[in-house]
C-alpha positions as semicolon CSV with decimal commas, in nm:
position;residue;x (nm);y (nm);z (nm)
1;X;-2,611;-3,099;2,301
2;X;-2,654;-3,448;2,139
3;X;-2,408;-3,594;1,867
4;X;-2,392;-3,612;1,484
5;X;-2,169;-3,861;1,371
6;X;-2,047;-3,828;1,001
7;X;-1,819;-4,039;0,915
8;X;-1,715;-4,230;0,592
9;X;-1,666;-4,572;0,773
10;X;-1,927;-4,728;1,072
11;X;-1,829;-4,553;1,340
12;X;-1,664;-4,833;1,618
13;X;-1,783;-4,712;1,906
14;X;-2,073;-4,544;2,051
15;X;-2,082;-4,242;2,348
16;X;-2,018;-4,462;2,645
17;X;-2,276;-4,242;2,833
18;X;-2,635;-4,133;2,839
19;X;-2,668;-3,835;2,586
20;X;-2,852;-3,778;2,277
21;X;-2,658;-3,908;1,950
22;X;-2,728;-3,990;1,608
23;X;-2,653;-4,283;1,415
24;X;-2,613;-4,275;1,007
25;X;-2,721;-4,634;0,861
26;X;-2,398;-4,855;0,892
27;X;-2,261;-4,670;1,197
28;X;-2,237;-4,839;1,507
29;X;-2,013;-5,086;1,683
30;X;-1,993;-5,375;1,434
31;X;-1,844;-5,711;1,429
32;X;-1,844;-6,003;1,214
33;X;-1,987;-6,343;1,327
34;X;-2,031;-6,633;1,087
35;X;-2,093;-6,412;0,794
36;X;-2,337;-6,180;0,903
37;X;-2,245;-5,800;1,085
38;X;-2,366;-5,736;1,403
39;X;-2,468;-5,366;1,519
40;X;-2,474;-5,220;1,835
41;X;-2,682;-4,917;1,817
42;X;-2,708;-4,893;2,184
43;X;-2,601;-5,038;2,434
44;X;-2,581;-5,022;2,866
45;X;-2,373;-4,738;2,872
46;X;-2,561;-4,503;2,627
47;X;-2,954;-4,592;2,767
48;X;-2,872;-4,623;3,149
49;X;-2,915;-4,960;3,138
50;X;-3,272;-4,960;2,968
51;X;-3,189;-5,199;2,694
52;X;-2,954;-5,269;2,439
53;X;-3,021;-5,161;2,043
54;X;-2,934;-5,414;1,777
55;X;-2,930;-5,463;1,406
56;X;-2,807;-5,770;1,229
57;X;-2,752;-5,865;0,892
58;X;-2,614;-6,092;0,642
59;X;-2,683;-6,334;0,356
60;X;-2,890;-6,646;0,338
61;X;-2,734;-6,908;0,545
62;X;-2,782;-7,178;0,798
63;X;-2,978;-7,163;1,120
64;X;-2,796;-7,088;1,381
65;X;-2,779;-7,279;1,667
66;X;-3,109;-7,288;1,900
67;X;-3,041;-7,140;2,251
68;X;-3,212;-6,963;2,482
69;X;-3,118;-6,645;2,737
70;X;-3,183;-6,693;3,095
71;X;-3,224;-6,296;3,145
72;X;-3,251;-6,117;2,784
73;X;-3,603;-6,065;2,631
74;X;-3,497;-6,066;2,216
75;X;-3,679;-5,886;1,974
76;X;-3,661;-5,944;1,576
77;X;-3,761;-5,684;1,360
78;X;-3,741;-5,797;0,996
79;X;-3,636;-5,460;0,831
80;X;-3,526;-5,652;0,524
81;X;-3,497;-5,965;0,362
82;X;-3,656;-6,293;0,447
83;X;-3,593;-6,431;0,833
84;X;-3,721;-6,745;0,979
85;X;-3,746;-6,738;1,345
86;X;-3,824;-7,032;1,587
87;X;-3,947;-6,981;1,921
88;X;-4,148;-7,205;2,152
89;X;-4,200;-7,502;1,925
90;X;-4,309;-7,276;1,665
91;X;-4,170;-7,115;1,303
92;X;-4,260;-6,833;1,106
93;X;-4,091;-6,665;0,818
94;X;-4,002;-6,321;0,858
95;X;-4,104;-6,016;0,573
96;X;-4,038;-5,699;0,606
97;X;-4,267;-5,512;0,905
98;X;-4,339;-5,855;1,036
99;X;-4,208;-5,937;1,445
100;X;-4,136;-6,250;1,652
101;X;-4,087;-6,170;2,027
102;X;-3,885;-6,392;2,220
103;X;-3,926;-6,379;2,608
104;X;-3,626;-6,479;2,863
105;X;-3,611;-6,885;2,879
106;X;-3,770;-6,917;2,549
107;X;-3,585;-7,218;2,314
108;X;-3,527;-7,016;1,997
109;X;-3,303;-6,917;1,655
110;X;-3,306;-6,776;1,358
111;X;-3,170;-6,843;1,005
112;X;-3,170;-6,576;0,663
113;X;-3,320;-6,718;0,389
114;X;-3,273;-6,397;0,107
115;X;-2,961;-6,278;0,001
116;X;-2,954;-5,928;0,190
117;X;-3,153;-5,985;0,519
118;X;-3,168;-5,787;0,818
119;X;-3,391;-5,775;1,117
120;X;-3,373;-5,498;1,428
121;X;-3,478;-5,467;1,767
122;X;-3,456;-5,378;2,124
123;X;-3,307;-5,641;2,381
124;X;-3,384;-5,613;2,788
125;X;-3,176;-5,589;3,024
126;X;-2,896;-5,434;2,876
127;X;-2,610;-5,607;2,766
128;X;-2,658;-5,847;2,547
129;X;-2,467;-5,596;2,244
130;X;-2,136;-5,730;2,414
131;X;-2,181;-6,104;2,300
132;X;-2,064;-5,969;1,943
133;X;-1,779;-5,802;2,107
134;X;-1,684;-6,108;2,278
135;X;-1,722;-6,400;1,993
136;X;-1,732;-6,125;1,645
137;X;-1,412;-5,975;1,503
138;X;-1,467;-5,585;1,449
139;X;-1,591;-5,523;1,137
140;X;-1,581;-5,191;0,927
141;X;-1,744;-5,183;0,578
142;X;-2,076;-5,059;0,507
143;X;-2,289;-5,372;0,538
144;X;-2,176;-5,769;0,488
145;X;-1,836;-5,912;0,328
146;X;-1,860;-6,107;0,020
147;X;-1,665;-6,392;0,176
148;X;-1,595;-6,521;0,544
149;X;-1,364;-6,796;0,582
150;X;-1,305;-6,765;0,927
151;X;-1,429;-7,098;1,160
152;X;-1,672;-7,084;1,383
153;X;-1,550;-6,958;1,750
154;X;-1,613;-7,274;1,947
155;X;-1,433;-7,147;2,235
156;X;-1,553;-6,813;2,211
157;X;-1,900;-6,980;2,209
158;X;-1,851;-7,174;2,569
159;X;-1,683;-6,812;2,717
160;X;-2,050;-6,626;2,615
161;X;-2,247;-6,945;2,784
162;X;-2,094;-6,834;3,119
163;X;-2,046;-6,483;3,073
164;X;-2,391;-6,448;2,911
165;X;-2,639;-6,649;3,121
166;X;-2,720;-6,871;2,768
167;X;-2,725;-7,197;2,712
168;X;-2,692;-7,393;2,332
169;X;-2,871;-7,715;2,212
170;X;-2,765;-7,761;1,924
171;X;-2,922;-8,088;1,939
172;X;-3,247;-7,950;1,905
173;X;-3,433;-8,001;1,587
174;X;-3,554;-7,675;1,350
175;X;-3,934;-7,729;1,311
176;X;-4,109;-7,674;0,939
177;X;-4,275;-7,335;0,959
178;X;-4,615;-7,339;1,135
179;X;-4,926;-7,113;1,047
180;X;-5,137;-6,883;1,328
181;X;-5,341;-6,581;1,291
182;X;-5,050;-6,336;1,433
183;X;-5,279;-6,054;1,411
184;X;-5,294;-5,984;1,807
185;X;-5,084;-5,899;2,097
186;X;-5,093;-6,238;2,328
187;X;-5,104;-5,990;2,691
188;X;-4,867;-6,221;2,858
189;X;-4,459;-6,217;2,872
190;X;-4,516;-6,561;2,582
191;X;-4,317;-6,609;2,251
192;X;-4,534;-6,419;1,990
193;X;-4,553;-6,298;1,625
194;X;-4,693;-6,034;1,451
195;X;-4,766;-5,962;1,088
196;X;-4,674;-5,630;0,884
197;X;-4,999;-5,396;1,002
198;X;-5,143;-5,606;1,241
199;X;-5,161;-5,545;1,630
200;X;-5,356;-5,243;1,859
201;X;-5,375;-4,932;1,604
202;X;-5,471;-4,523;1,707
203;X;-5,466;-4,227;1,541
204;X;-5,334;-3,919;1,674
205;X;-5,145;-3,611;1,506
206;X;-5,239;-3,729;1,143
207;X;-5,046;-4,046;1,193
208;X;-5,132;-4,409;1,299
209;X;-4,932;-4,563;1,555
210;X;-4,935;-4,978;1,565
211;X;-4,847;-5,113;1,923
212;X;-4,561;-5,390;1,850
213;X;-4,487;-5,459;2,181
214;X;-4,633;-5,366;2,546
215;X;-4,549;-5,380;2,929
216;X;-4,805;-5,679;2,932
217;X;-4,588;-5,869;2,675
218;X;-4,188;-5,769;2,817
219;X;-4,306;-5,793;3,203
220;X;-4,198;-5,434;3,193
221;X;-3,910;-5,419;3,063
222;X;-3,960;-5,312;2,639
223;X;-4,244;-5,050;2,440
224;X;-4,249;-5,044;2,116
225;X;-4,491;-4,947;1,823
226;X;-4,423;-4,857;1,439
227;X;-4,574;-4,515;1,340
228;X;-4,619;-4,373;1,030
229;X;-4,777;-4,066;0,834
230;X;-4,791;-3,838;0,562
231;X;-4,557;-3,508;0,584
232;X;-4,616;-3,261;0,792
233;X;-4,791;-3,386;1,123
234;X;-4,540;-3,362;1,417
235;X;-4,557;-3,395;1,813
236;X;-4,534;-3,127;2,044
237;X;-4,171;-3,083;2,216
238;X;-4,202;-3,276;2,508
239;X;-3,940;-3,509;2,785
240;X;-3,968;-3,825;2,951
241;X;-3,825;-3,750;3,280
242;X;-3,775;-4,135;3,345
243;X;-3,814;-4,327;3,010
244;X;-3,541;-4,387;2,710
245;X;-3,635;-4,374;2,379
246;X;-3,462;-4,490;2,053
247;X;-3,592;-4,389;1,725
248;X;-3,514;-4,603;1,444
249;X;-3,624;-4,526;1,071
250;X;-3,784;-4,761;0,836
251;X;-3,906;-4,534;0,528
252;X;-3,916;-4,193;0,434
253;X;-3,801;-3,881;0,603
254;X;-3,810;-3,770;0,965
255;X;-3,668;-3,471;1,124
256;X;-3,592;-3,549;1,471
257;X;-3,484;-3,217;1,718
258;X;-3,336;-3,355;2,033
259;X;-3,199;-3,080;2,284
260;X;-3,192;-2,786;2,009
261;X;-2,979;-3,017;1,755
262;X;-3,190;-3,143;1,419
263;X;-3,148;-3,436;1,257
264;X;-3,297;-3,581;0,897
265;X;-3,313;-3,933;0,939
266;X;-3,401;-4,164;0,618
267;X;-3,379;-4,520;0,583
268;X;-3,204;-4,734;0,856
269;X;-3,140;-4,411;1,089
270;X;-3,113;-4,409;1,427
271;X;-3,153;-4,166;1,678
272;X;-3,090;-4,261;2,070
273;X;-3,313;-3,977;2,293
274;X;-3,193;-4,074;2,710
275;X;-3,442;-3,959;2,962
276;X;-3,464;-3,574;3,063
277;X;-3,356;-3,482;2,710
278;X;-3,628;-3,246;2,517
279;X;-3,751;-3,364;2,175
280;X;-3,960;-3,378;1,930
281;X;-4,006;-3,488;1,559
282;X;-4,182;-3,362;1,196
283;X;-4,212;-3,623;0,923
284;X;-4,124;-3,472;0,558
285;X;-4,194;-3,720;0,308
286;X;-4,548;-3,840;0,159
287;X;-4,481;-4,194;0,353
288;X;-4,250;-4,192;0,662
289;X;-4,249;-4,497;0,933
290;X;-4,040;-4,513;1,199
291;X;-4,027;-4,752;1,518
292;X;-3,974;-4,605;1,847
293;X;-3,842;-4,829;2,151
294;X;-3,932;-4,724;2,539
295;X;-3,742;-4,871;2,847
296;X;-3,957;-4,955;3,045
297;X;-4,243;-4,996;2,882
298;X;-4,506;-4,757;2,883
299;X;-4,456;-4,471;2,607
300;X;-4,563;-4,693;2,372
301;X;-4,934;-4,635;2,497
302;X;-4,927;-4,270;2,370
303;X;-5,130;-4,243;2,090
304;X;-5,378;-4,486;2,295
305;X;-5,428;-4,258;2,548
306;X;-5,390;-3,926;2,383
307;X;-5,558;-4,077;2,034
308;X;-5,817;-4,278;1,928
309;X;-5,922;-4,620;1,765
310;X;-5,754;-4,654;1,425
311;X;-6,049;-4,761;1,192
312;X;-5,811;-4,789;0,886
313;X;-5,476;-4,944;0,856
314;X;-5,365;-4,578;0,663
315;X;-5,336;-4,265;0,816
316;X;-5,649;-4,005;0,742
317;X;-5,620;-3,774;0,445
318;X;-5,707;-3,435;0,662
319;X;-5,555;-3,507;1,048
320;X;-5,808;-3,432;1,317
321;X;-5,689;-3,178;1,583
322;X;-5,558;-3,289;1,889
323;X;-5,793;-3,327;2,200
324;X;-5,639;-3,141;2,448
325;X;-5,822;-3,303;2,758
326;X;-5,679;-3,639;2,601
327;X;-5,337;-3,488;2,583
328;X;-5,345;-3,382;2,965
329;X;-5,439;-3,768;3,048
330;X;-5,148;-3,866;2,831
331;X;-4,947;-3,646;3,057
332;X;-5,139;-3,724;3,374
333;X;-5,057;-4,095;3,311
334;X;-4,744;-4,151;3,125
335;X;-4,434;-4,042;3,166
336;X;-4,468;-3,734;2,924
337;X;-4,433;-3,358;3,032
338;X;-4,516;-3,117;2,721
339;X;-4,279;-2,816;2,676
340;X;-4,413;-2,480;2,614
């Protein structure tokens, strides 16, 4: 049976082990690192080493310093806020909906530029949560302090080099921002960024599903797409016998049943679904969106396979029925199996 977590205060720490759990926006194991709170919403222990689930936020700031991760494939979300990212010689800023992908080796940073900012995402291989663990200072109200006074951890900084695989240069110059279509998956593991509604689009179940990220663009390793609908359409109950899947939401209402247990998620939400675990989800407000994270990649292809070509960037008025022949080649090809 998975986990609901109530309490008043972020919850500190997370299973330690592969079952289904639920996460109330603010829980998670947070720390506090320059003035902004880093989340762990998942980590190694909790998604069998699939990835590592991460939120961070905080107020507008300075840059922090660029680096780059000899292993970890980082992944910025901007769920709120305004967040300028570099990567690769290049700069964008951040609105909400809008990505930057930032492959292993990449040079890269980022820096909030609106009072309350916040970006999410999925980081490959696992791990990478801990670096707040080892440099932060546990942190336990409900989003950023007012004030923090406390120096930056130089030592704590050269400990995370080693332990880490990174390297700093903080010698390295932040760019202006630079312009590019960022309407398009690039197809290659290459720094990349992608605008609010742009990217591959299908339809399936009433809803449209936007690919954010593929196996083509993590060398494996990440899925991820943004989906979103009107109430009512839902998925058929189904398990990924070798896949994990974290659900995080971004508007509206979704009802997500994982092993028998419901939960309502609403804004900031997070649900972590391992592999072998039944489940399946209902969306119960006018406008719901929710991104969904696969290790390894593949999952994300869904709607493609089982759907069809978005035409429109909104889901249809009247949902078309389900083609079952495109459902079995969902199942015959990805790692889906259909319950009941």
């Amino acid at each position: 049976m998975s986990s609901h977590v109530d309490s008043p205060l972020p919850v500190r720490e997370l299973p330690g082990e592969a079952v289904p759990y639920y996460l109330a926006d603010g829980d998670g194991r947070s720390h506090l690192l320059l003035g902004q709170v880093g989340r762990a919403l998942a980590g190694t222990e909790e998604t069998a080493g699939a990835m590592s689930v991460m939120t961070a936020l905080g107020p507008a700031g300075r840059p922090i310093p660029m680096h780059r991760h000899e292993h970890e494939h980082d992944y910025f979300f901007c769920v709120r806020g305004q967040i300028q990212v570099w990567a690769d010689g290049e700069s964008r800023v951040l609105y909400p909906g809008d990505v930057a992908s930032v492959p292993a080796g990449v040079l890269h940073a980022y820096q909030f530029h609106s009072h309350y900012s916040q970006f999410m995402g999925p980081i490959a291989p696992a791990g990478w949560d801990r670096f707040f663990d080892l440099t932060g200072t546990q942190y336990a109200g409900p989003a950023y302090p007012q004030v923090d006074d406390s120096p930056p951890p130089f030592a704590k900084f050269g400990a995370a080099e080693a332990k880490f695989a990174m390297k700093y240069f903080p010698e390295e110059p932040y760019t202006e921002v630079t312009t590019g279509p960022d309407d398009s998956l690039p197809g290659t593991a290459s720094a990349y960024f992608l605008r609010a509604g742009e990217g591959p689009r299908h339809t399936l179940f009433g809803q449209v599903a936007y690919q954010l990220m593929t196996g083509a663009e993590s060398g494996g390793q990440l899925g991820m797409c943004a989906t979103e609908g009107p109430r009512g359409p839902a998925i058929p109950t189904h398990v990924h016998q070798s896949t994990y899947e974290a659900i995080y939401c971004l508007e509206g209402r979704l009802r997500v049943t994982v092993d028998g247990d419901e939960h309502l998620l609403t804004r900031g939400d997070f649900v972590s679904i391992p592999a072998g675990a039944e489940h399946t989800y209902a969306m119960e407000a006018h406008l719901t969106r929710f991104a969904g994270m696969y290790g390894p990649a593949g999952m994300e292809r869904f709607h493609e396979v089982a759907g069809q070509v978005a035409e429109h960037r909104i889901f249809p008025e009247l949902a078309d029925p389900a083609d079952p022949d495109r459902l079995a080649a969902a199942a015959a090809e990805l790692d889906i199996t259909f319950v009941g």
